[in-house]
C-alpha positions in Angstrom: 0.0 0.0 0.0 1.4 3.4 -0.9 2.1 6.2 2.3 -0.9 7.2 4.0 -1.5 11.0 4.5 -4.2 13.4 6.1 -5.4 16.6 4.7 -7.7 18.5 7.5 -9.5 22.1 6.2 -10.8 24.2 8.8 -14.1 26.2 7.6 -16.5 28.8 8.9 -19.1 26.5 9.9 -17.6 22.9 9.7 -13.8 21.1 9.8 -13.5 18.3 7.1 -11.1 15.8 6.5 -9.7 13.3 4.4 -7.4 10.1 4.3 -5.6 9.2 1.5 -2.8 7.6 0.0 -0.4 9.5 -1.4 -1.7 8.8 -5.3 -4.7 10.3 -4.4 -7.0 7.8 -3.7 -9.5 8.8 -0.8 -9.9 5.8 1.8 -12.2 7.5 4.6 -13.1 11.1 5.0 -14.9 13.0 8.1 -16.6 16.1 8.7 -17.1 17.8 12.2 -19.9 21.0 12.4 -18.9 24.1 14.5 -20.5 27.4 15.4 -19.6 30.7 14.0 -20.9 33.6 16.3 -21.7 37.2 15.0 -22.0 39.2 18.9 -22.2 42.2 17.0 -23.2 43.6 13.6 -20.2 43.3 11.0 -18.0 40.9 13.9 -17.6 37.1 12.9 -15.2 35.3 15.8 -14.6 31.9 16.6 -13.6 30.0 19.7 -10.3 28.7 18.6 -9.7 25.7 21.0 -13.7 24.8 21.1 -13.8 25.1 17.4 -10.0 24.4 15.5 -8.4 22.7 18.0 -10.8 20.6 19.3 -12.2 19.3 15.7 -8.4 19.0 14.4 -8.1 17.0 17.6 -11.8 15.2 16.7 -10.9 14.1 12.6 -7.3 12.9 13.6 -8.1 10.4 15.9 -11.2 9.2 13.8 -8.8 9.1 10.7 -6.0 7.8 12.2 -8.5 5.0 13.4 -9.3 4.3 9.7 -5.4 3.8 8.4 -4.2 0.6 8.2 -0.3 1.6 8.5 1.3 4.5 9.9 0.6 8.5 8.7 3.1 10.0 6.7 2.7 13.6 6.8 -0.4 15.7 8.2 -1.5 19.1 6.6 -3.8 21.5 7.5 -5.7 24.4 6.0 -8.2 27.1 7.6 -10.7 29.9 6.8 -7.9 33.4 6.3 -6.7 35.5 7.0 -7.6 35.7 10.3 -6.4 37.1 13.4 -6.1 35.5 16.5 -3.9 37.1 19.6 -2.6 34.3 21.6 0.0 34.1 25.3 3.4 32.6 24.8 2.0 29.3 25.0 -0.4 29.9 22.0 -3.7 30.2 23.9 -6.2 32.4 22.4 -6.3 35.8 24.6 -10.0 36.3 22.9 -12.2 34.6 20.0 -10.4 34.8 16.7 -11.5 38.1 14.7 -12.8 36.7 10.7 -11.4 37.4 7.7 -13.4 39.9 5.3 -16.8 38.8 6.6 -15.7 40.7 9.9 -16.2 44.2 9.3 -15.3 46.1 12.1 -11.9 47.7 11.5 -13.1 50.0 8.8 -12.4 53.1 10.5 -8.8 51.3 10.9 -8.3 50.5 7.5 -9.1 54.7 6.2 -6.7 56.1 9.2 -4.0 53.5 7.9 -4.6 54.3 4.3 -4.2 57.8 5.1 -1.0 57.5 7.3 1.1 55.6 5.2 -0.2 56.7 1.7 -2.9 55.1 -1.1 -0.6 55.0 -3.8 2.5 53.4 -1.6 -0.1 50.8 0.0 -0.9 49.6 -3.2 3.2 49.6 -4.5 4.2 47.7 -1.9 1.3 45.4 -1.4 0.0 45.0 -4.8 -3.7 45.9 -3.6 -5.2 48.4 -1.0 -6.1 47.2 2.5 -10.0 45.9 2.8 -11.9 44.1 5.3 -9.9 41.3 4.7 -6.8 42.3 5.2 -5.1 41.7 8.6 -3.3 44.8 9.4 -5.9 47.0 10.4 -7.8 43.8 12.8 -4.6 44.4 14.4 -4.9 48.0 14.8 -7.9 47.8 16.4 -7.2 45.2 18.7 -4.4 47.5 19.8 -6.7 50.5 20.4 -9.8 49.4 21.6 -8.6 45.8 24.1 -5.4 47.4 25.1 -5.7 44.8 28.4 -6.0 41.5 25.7 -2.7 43.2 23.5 -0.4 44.0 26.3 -0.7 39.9 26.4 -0.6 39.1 23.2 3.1 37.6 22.0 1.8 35.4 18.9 0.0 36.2 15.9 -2.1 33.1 14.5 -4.5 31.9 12.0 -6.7 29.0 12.4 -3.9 26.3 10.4 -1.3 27.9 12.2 -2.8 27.4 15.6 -3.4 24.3 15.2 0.6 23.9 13.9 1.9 25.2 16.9 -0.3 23.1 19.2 0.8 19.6 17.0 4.9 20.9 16.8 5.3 23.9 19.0 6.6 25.8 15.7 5.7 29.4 15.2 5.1 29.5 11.6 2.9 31.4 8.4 2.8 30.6 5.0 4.2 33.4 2.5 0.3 32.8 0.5 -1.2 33.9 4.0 1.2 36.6 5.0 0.7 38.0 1.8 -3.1 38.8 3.0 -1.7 40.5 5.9 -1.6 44.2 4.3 -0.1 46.5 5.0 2.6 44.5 6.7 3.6 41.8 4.2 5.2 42.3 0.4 4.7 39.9 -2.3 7.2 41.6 -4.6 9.6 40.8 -1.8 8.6 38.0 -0.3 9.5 39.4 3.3 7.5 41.3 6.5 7.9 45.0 5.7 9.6 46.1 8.7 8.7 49.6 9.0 4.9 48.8 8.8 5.4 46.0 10.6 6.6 48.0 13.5 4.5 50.5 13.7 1.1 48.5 14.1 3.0 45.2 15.7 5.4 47.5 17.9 7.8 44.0 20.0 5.0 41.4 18.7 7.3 38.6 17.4 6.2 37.5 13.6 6.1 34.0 12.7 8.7 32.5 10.4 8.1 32.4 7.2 7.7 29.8 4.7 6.3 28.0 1.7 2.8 26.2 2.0 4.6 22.4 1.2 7.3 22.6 3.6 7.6 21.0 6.9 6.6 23.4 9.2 7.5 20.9 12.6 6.5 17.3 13.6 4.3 16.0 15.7 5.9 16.2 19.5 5.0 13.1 22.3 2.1 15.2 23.8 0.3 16.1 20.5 0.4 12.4 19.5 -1.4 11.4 22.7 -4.1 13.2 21.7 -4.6 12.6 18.1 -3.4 9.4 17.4 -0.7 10.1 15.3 2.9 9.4 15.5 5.6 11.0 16.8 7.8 12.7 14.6 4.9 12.9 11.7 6.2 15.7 9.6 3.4 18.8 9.7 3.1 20.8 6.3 2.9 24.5 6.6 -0.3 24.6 5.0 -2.1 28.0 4.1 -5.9 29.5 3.7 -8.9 27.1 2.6 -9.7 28.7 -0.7 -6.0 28.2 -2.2 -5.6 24.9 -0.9 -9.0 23.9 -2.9 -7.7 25.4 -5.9 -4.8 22.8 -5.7 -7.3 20.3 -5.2 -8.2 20.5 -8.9 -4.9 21.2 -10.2 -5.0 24.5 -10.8 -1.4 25.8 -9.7 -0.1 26.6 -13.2 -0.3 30.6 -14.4 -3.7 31.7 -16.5 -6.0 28.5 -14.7 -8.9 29.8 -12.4 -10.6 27.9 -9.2 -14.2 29.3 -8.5 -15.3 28.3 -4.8 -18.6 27.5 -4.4 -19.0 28.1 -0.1 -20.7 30.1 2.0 -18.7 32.4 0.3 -17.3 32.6 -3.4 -13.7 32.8 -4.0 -12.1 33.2 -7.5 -7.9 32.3 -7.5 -6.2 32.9 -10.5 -2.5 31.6 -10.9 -0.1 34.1 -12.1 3.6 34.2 -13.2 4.2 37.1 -11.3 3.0 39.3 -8.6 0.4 41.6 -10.0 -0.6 44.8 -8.7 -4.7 44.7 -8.4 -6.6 47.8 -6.3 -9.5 45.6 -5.9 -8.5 42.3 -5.3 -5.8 40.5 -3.8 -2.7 39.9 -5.0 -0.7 36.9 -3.4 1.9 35.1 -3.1 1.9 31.4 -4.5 1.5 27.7 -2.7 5.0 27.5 -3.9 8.5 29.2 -4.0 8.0 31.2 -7.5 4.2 31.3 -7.8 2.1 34.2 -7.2 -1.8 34.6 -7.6 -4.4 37.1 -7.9 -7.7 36.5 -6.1 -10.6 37.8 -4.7 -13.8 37.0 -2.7 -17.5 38.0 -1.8 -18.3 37.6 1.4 -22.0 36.3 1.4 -22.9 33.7 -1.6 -23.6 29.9 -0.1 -24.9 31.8 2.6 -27.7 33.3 0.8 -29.2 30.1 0.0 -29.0 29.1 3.7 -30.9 32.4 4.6 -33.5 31.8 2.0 -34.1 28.6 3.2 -34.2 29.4 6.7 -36.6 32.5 6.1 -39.0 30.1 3.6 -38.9 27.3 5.6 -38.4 25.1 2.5 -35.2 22.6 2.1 -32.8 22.8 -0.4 -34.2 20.4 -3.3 -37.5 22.0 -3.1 -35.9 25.7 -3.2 -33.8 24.1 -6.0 -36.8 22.7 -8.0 -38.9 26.4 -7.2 -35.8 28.1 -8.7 -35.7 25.7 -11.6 -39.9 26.7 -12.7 -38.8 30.2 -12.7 -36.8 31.9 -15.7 -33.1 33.1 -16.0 -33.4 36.8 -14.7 -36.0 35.2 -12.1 -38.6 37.2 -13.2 -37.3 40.8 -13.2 -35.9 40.2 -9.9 -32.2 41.0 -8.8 -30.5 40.8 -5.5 -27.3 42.7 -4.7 -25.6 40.0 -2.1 -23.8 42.4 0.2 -25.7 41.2 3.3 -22.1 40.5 5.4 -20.9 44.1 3.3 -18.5 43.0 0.3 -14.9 42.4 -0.3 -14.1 42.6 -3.8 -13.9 44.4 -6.0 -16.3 46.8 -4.4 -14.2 46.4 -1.0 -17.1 48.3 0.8 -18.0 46.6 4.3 -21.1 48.5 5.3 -22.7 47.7 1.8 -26.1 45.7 2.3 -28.0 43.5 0.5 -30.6 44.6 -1.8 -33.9 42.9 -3.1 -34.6 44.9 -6.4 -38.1 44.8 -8.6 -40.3 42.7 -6.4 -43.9 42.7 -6.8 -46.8 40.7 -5.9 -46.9 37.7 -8.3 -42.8 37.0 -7.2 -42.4 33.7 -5.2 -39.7 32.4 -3.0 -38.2 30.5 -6.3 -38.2 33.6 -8.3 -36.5 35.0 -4.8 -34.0 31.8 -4.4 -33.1 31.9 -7.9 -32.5 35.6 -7.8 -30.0 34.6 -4.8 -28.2 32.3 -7.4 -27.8 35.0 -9.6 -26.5 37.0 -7.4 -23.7 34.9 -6.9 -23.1 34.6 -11.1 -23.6 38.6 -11.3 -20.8 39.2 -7.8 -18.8 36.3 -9.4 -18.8 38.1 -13.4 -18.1 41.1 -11.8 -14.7 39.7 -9.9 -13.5 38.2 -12.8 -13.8 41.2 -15.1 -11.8 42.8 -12.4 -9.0 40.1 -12.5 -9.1 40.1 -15.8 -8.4 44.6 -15.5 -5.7 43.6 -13.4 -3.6 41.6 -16.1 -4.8 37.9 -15.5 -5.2 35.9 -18.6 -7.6 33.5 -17.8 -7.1 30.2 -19.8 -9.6 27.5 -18.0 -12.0 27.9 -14.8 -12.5 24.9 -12.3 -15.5 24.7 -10.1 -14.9 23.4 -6.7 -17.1 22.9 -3.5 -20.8 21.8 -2.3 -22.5 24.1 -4.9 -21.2 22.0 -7.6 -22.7 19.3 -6.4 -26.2 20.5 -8.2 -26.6 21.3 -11.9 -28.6 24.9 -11.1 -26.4 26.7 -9.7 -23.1 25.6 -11.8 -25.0 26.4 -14.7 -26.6 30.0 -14.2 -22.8 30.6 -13.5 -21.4 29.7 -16.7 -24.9 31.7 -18.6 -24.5 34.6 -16.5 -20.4 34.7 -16.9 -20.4 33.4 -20.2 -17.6 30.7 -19.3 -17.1 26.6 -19.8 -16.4 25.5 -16.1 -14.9 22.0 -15.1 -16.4 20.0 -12.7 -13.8 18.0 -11.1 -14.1 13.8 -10.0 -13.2 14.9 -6.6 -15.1 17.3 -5.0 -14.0 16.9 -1.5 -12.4 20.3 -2.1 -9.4 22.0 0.5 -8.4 19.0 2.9 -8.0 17.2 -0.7 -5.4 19.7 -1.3 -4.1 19.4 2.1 -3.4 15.5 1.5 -1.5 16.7 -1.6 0.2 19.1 0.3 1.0 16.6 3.1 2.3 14.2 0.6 5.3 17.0 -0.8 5.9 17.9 2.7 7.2 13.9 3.4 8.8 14.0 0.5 7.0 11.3 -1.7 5.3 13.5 -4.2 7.1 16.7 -6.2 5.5 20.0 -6.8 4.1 18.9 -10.2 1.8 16.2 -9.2 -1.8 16.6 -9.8 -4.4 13.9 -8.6 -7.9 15.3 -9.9 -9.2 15.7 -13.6 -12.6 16.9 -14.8 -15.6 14.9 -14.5 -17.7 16.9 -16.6 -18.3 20.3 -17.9 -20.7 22.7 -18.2 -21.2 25.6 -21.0 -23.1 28.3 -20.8 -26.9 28.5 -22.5 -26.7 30.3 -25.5 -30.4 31.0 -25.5 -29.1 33.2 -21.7 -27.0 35.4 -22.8 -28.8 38.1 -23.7 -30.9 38.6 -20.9 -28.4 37.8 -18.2 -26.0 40.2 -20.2 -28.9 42.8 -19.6 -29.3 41.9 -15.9 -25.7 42.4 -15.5 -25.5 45.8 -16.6 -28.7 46.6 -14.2 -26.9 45.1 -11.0 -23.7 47.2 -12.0 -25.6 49.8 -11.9 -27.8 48.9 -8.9 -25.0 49.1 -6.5 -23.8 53.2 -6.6 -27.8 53.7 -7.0 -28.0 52.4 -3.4 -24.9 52.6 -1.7 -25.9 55.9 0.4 -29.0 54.4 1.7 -27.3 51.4 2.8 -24.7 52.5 4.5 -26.8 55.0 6.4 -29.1 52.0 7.4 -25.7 49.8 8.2 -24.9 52.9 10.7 -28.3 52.1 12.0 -27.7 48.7 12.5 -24.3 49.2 14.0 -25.4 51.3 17.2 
């Protein structure tokens, strides 16, 4: 039997993980549910030893219960960038502050921009700071828990958490650090010292290195409690989204991953660092790569808070959405209900439930949610493609692949082919990849997935979802002053 290896991807509302040998071949795979908590309008936290630690702790001894033969290299990805101040001993000081979904360092983000300069920002960073970006979650950690960051002596991300609790090593991937603005440059591959300073002040920064090394192995303790063996080399690992687009095999320059989760994430490989206002440009998995990217923050999501508002289940939604027609009707939805991040990068943006009238039902509604996520998704990809990104194929990944609606008003509505891949287990399949480099029995060039099937895009669509598009370009700066006077009514 070839090596055994364990890929484990840490999510916003679930951990999942996979066992595999190292040519790819899934043997068992797990998933563990977890709460995300929003205490306050525009925060998202998590609990990081109730929620990453303890399912990390969960899937490795119900994986490691499954292998016939020892684990020979673990790997582990998680929602990012996050920020999460930890003690000395890498205990969280308070719950884990989100990546772009949490909104609440805006006012951070504008008194940063201003101090250090739009234009050098973007020079040195390749993009402007946004909700996402780390920096500023810092800066307002520092200003408004002073108590919690007098305490704080390690800066971690949910993969990195769970690294130094497995090998005691204080580590972050370059991919990760890279969504760090302002205090990480991908044209340099390095912390940018000044910045660096001035938000951080003495707060040690984690070594740096590249997503497939080996980041530590697993020490006596941390093998009591998960079941794996001492000395099991620990890849670096990096954020969910890019380890899925490795999943496919998309790691070589002009291929595209489109995530289908509770949020949408476009990665697009590059040959060289780009600079992109609106979006974020990266470094790569790997030493020489670079990517550009971006996200919305609310897409899977909608569906869930259809759902939950109709009462109705997916399948039926599904089937509603299905009776009515593309456009739903004269119905469009802007899906800024968590704000945006790109390319609008606007966090108190709201959603928006445009042309309703009495005859609309909730699948006219669903389906307008689906499109939603094809108009957001267009609109991302037009803005890679602004940036310099030549796209060459697009690979769809995640749960919403799973059914043929939604796949398909993406490709109508972006006018793209999309390949669905024969794995769909998405980031913790990466992870396993990414496991097997870091022990050293696969290279950088292997690829495990192909395409199961594709889908093109509906001629007959075109038309009028190239007419809705131009309507929900529109929509936006139409409504953008009302909602973000009613976002400062929902924020007191």
């Amino acid at each position: 039997m070839s090596d055994l290896v364990i890929g484990i991807d840490i999510g916003t509302g679930s951990t999942k993980g996979v066992l595999s040998d190292t040519d790819g071949n899934v043997i068992h795979s797990e998933v563990v549910r977890h709460e995300t908590s929003f205490p306050r309008p525009g925060w998202a936290e998590h609990d990081p030893d109730e929620t990453w630690w303890k399912d990390v702790v969960e899937i490795c001894r119900r994986l490691t219960a499954r292998a016939k033969g020892d684990v020979a290299g673990l790997c582990i990805s998680g929602i990012g960038p996050v920020f999460l101040a930890a003690d000395e001993r890498g205990q969280g000081l308070r719950p884990a502050i989100l990546y772009g979904v949490d909104t609440r360092s805006a006012k951070e983000i504008d008194e940063l921009t201003e101090r250090y300069g739009s234009d050098k920002i973007l020079e040195v960073c390749g993009n402007h700071m946004t909700s996402q970006s780390v920096g500023p979650k810092i800066e307002w950690l520092t200003r408004n828990e002073p108590d919690v960051w007098a305490r704080t002596k390690r800066f971690l991300m949910a993969h990195t958490y769970c690294i130094f609790h497995l090998t005691g090593e204080y580590v972050l991937d370059h991919l990760s650090a890279s969504m760090c603005e302002p205090l990480y440059s991908p044209f340099t591959n390095d912390w940018v010292d000044e910045w660096v300073e001035d938000i951080c002040g003495d707060l040690p920064m984690p070594r740096l290195m590249w997503s497939n090394e080996v980041a530590g192995r697993i020490t006596d303790n941390a093998a009591r409690i998960t079941g794996l063996r001492p000395g099991t080399p620990v890849a670096v690992g990096t954020i969910d989204a890019f380890s899925e687009a490795l999943s496919v095999g998309v790691s070589q320059p002009g291929q595209v991953m489109l995530m289908y989760g509770s949020t949408m994430v476009a990665v697009q490989i590059s040959d060289k660092p780009l600079i992109a206002p609106s979006l974020w440009s990266n470094a790569g998995l790997f030493e020489g790569t670079s990517n550009v990217s971006g996200g919305m923050s609310t897409t899977g999501s909608l569906t869930t808070w259809v759902a939950e508002l109709s009462g109705r289940n997916y399948d039926e939604l599904t089937q509603l959405a299905g009776e009515s027609s593309p456009g739903a009707r004269g119905l469009l939805m802007l899906p800024y209900f968590s704000g945006e991040r790109s390319p609008i990068a606007d966090p108190n943006a709201r959603g928006v439930l445009a042309g309703l009238n009495l005859t609309h039902s909730y699948g006219d509604i669903y389906r307008s949610a689906l499109e939603a996520t094809g108009y957001g998704s267009r609109h991302l990809l037009d803005s890679i493609k602004d940036s310099g990104g030549a796209a060459s194929e697009y690979w769809a990944v995640g749960g919403g692949t799973t059914g043929g609606l939604w796949p398909q008003i993406m490709s109508d509505i972006i006018g793209i082919k999309q390949y669905i891949p024969k794995v769909t287990i998405g980031a913790s399949y990466g992870d396993a990849l990414l496991a097997s480099m870091a022990a050293g029995v696969v290279d950088v060039n292997t690829t495990w997935n192909s395409a199961e099937r594709e889908v093109e895009p509906n001629p007959d669509n075109l038309d009028i979802y190239g007419e809705m598009y131009k309507i929900y370009l529109d929509l936006y700066p139409a409504t953008a002053d009302v909602s973000h006077r009613l976002a400062d009514i929902q924020a007191r």
